[in-house]
N, C-alpha and C positions, 0 to 999 in steps of 0.2 A: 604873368601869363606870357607866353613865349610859345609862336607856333608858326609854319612855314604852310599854304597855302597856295597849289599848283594849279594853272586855268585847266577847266573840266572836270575839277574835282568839286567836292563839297564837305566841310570841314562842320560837323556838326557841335554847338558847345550845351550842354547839358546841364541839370543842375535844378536843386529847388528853388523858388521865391528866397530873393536875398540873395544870390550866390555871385553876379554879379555879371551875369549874360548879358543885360542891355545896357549896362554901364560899358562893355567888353564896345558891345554895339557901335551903342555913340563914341568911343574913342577913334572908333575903325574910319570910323567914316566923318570924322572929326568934327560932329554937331559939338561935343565936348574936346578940349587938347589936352592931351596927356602932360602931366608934368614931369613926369620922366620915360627913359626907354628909345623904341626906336620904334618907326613906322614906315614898312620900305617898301614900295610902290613899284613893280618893274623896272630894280634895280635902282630908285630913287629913294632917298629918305624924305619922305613928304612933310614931315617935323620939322627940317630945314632947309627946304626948299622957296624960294621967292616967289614961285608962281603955283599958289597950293589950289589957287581957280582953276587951271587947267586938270592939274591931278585929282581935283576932288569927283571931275566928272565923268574919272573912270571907276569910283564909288558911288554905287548908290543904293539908297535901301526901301523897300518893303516892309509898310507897317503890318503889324496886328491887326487891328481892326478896318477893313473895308470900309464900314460903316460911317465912321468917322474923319479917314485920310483924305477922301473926294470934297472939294468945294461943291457944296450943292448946288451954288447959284451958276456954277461953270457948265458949261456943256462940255462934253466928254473930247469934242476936239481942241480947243481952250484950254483944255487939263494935258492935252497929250502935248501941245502946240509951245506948252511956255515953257518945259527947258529948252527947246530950242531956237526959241524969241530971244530968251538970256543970254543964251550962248551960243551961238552959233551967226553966220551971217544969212540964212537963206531967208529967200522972200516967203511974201504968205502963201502962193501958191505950192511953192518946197515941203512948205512945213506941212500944208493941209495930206501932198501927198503920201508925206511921212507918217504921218498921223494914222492915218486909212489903210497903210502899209503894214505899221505895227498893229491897229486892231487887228488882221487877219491872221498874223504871228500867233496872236496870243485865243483864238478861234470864235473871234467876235465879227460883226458884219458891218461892210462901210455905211449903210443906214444909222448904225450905232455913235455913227461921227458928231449929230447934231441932234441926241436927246441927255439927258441931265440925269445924272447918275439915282436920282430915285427911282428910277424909270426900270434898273436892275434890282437881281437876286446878290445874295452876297457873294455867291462865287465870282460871279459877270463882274461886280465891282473889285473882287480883288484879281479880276483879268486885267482888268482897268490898271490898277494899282501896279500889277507889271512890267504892263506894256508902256505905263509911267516909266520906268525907270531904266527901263531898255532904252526910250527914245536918245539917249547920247553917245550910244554902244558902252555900256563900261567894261572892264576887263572885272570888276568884283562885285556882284549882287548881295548887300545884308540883308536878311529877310529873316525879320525877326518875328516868331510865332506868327509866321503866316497863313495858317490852318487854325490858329485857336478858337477861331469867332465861329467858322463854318461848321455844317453839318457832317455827320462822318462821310455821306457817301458824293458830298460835295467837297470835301478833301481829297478825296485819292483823285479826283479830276486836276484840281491843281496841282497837287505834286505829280500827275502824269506829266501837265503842261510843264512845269520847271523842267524835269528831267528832259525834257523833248528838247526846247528852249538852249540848256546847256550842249545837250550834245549838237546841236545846229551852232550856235553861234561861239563854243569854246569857253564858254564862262564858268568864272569859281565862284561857290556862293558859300558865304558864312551865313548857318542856321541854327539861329536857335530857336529850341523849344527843351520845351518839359515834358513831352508827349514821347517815351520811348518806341512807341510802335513807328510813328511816324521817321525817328529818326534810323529805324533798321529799314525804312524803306527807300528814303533818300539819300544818306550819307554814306559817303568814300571810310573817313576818316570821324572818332569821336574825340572831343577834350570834354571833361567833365571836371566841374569848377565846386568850389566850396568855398565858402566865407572869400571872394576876391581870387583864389588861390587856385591853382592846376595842381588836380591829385591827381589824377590818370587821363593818358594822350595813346590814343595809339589806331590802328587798323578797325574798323568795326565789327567784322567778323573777331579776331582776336577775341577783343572787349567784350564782345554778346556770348561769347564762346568762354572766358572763362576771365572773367572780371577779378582784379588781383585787389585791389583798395577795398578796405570795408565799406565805405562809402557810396563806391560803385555797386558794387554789391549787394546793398542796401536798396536802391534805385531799383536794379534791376527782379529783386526778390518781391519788387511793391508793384510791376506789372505783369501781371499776368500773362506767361505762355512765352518770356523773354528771360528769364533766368538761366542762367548757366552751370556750371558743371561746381560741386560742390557745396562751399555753404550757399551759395547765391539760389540753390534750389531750395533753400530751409525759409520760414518763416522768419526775416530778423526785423526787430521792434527797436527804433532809434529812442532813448529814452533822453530829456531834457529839452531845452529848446535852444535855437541855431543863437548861438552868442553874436553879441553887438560887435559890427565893421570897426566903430569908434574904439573899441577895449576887445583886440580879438587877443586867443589864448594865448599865452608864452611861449608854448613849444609847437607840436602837428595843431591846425585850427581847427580838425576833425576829433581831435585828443578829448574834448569833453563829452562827446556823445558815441565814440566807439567801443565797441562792446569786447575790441581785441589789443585796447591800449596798457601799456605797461607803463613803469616808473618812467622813464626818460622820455617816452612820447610827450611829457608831459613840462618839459626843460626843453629839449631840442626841435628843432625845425628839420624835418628830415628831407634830406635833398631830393629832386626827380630825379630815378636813375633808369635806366634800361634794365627790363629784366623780361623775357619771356615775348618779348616780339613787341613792347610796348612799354611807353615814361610811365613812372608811377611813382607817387611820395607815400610811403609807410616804411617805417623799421621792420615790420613784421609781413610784409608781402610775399619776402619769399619762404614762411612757414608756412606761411597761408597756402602758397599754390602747394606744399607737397601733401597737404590736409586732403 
């Protein structure tokens, strides 16, 4: 997986359970270390770099669940107050105004400083969850299925709030989710992942407009009111189930479940190439788009 990442933008990665979005995740933001490849940080490769504390704290992520990310027993200025006890030198008075500064960011009230996150709904907590991770300023926000827990019409609140957020303070956020509607409402750019693997990168309108991988296409034929121009407007039925990371196929990883693979998809690993405003791995993509 290979992808460039510019502040104010937002890089949406895609993809069913298994495919490898929050392992993508924790690489980024290196709760796990990659064993191989590169990780380059405004111009730093944070993989070999001697001070990965300083870089790490212009990564930080937003969990899934609300519910769960908050320490209960913490009061909500406690939760906002301790990346910057860790890292930082400001006194408790700095911190508390800090604190009281990013709730109002994120459209919460300085009363909200000193009650304990039961005390919220689950949007209010993953405001919380936010303005968590703003408190260091990072230059890259991970926010991974950040709407999955909430209500629908407690979702498009927070993705208002992100979008506001970004364009205030300049931030890139890598998003994942599984929720296509979601990501035609917030993402610049899409990568859509399969078994570990980038089968199509490209522009979001492009990709919503006329999705080239079977794959993608697949995805987009199984939300309603998001399908694109051709087969992606048809009914297509993925038959078999997503093969094991440990034993993945020999040739394309999408080869055993596509419904437009041939002999040699089935031998070769087919390269990302540019084609039509947009990366894409299939031998057969550009038959597809003149279909």
């Amino acid at each position: 997986v290979s992808f460039t990442l510019e502040a104010g933008k937002t890089l949406a990665v895609v993809g069913e359970s298994g495919c490898g979005k929050s392992t993508l995740a924790r690489m980024v933001t290196l709760i796990e270390k990659p064993t191989g490849g590169a990780l380059t940080l405004g111009g730093v490769d944070v993989l070999q770099s001697h001070d990965q504390k300083a870089l790490r704290q212009k990564v930080q992520l937003v969990f899934q669940n609300p519910y769960g990310s908050l320490n209960p027993r913490k009061r909500i200025g406690q939760i906002l107050e301790a990346p910057l006890e860790i890292n930082t030198d400001l006194n408790a008075e700095q911190r508390a105004d800090a604190a009281r500064a990013m709730l109002a960011k994120v459209g919460l009230r300085p009363e909200h400083y000193d009650r304990y996150p039961h005390m919220f709904s689950g949007g209010q907590r993953q405001r919380i969850a936010i303005a968590r991770a703003l408190m260091l300023n990072p230059l890259l926000v991970v926010a991974d299925e950040p709407v999955s827990a909430l209500d629908v019409s407690i979702q498009a609140q927070v993705l208002n709030l992100l979008a506001d957020l970004q364009h205030d303070l300049g931030l890139a956020y890598l998003f994942i989710s599984h929720d296509l509607g979601v990501v035609r409402h917030i993402a610049h750019d899409v990568l859509v992942m399969y078994l570990g693997s980038t089968v199509e990168h490209g522009d979001k309108e492009t990709i919503f407009r006329q999705p080239l991988h079977p794959y993608t296409q697949a995805l987009l034929a199984s939300t309603p009111g998001l399908a694109g121009s051709g087969q992606a407007r048809k009914r297509i039925v993925l038959t078999g189930e997503l093969p094991s990371p440990l034993n993945p196929p020999k040739g394309c990883v999408f080869s055993t479940r596509c419904p437009h693979a041939v002999a040699h998809c089935h031998d070769q690993r087919p390269p990302l190439v540019d084609l039509m405003g947009r990366k894409v791995a299939c031998f057969e993509a550009e038959k597809l788009a003149s279909q």
